[in-house]
N, C-alpha and C positions, 0 to 999 in steps of 0.2 A: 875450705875458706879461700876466696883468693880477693889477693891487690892489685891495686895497677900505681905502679909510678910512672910521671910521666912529666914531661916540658907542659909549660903553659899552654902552646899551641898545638899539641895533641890532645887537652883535654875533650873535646866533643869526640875523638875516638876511644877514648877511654870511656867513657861516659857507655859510649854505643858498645862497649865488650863487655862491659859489666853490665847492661839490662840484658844482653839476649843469652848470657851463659847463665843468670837468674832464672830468666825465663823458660830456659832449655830446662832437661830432665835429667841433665848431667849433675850428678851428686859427687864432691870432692871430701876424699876424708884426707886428705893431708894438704898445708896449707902451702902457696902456691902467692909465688909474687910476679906478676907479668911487669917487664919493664920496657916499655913503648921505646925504641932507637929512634934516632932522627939525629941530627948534625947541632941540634943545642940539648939535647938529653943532657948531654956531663956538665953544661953551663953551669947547671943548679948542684950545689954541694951537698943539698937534703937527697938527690936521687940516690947518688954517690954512699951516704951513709947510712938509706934505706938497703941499696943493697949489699951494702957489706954487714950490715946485722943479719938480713935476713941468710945469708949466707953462713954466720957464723952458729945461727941457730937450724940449722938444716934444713932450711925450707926449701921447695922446690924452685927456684929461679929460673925462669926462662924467658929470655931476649925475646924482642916481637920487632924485627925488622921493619920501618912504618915508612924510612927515606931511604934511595939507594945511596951507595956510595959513604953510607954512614959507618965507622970504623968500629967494631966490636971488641968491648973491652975484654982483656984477657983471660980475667978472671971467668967469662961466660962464652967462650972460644968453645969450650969441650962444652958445650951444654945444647941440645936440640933448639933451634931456632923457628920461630913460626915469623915467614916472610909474607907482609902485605904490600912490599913495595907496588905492589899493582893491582893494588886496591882492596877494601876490606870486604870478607865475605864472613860472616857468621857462621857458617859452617866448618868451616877453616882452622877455626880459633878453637869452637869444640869438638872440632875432629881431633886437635892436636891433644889439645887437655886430655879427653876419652885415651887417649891412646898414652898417653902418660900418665893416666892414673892406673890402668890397665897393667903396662910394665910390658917395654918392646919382647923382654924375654918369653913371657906368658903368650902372648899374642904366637911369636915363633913357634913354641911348644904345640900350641891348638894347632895350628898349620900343619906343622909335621905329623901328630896323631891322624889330624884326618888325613892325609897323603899316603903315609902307615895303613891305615883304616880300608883304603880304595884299591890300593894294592893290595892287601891284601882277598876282598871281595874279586877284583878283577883274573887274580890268578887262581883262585874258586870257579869260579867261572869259564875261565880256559881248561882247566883243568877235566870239567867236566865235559863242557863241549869234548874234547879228544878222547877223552872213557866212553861215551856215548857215539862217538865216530868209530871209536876201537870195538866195537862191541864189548866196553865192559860194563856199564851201566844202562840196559835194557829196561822198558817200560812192561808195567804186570799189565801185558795182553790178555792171559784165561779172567783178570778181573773186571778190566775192562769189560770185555765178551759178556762177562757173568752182569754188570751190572746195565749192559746196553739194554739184554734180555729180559730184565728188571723192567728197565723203562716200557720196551712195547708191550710185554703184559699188560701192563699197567694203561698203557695208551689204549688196548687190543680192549679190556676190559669198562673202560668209559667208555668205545663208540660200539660195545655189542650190542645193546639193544637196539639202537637204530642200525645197524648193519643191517639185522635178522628181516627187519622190516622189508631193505632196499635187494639184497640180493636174493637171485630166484629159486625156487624150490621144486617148481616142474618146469614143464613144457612150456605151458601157458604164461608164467611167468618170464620166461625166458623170453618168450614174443615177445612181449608190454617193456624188457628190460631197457631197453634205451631211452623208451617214453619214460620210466619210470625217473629215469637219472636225468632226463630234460626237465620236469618237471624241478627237480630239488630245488630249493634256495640256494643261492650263493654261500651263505653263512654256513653249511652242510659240503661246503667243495671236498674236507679234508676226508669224512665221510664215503662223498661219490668216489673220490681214486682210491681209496679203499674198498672200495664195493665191488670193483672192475675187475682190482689185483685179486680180490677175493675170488668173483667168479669165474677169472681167468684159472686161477689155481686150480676153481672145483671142475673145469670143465676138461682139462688134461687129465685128470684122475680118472681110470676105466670103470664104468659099471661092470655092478656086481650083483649075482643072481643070488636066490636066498632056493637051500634046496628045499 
């Protein structure tokens, strides 16, 4: 719930801090009395005895500096102030509320956790970088190895069929093999450098006589 007291001549500023903290999404569960400063605020007796009730029942009272040069009554010296002497911004007003209803101390506490939080990850982090720089925490290479082997089976095994097609099997073929690989589609390139590597391989390999 929140008030505004205020002088005659800050009413159209009151007016404007109570539709846009309505408007806003800011939900206040404890009741909250804004009291607009300016150099005739004390004029009025009624300001005077709004805010020493609202004080005496514990409400939240907080000054809204509106003139400079306006003198802050005592009794709200120790209480966070929200200054518009230059001029009012809506955000301002509910950034302040948000954060006093919030509770500066809470707000602190989040801060330090996540700070806590970051340090912590960060020296995780260092930590490991220097074990892996020390040689203490090594990457499973035989898994690695094991599972690359996995993949070009696998790869070896989708393009055999058209392999067996493109690379050669005699003599004759051997002739034709360049035309063969000019021929290919584009779409078949991964094929062709595999067909080369292939018969490169088979071509280094020595015949063998059958007794």
């Amino acid at each position: 719930m929140l008030k505004i007291t205020y002088a005659d001549q800050d009413a159209a500023l009151a007016s404007s801090i109570q539709q846009d903290v309505s408007a806003s999404s800011l939900t206040l569960d404890h009741p909250y009395l804004l009291v607009l400063l300016s150099k005739r605020t004390f004029e009025d007796a009624s300001i005077k005895s709004a805010v020493q009730a609202a004080l005496a029942e514990k409400q939240r009272v907080v000054p809204v500096l509106v003139e400079a040069g306006t003198p802050i009554p005592a009794e709200l010296q120790s209480t966070k102030m929200i200054d518009l002497t230059r001029g009012y911004h809506a955000a301002r007003v509910i950034g302040a509320l948000k954060r006093m209803e919030i509770g500066e101390d809470r707000i602190t506490r989040s801060w330090r956790l996540l700070i806590v939080g970051l340090t912590v990850v960060g020296i995780a982090f260092i930590a490991s970088v220097w074990g892996i720089t020390q040689g203490m925490i090594r990457f499973p290479a035989e898994e690695y190895a094991t599972e690359n082997a996995r993949t070009d089976a696998t790869q070896y095994a989708l393009v055999a069929p058209t392999l067996a097609l493109i690379v050669p099997h005699s003599t004759a073929d051997a002739i034709q093999f360049q035309a063969t690989l000019d021929a290919l589609p584009r779409a078949l390139k991964p094929a062709k450098d595999l067909a080369i590597a292939t018969a490169t391989a088979q071509a280094r390999v020595p015949a063998t006589t059958q007794p």
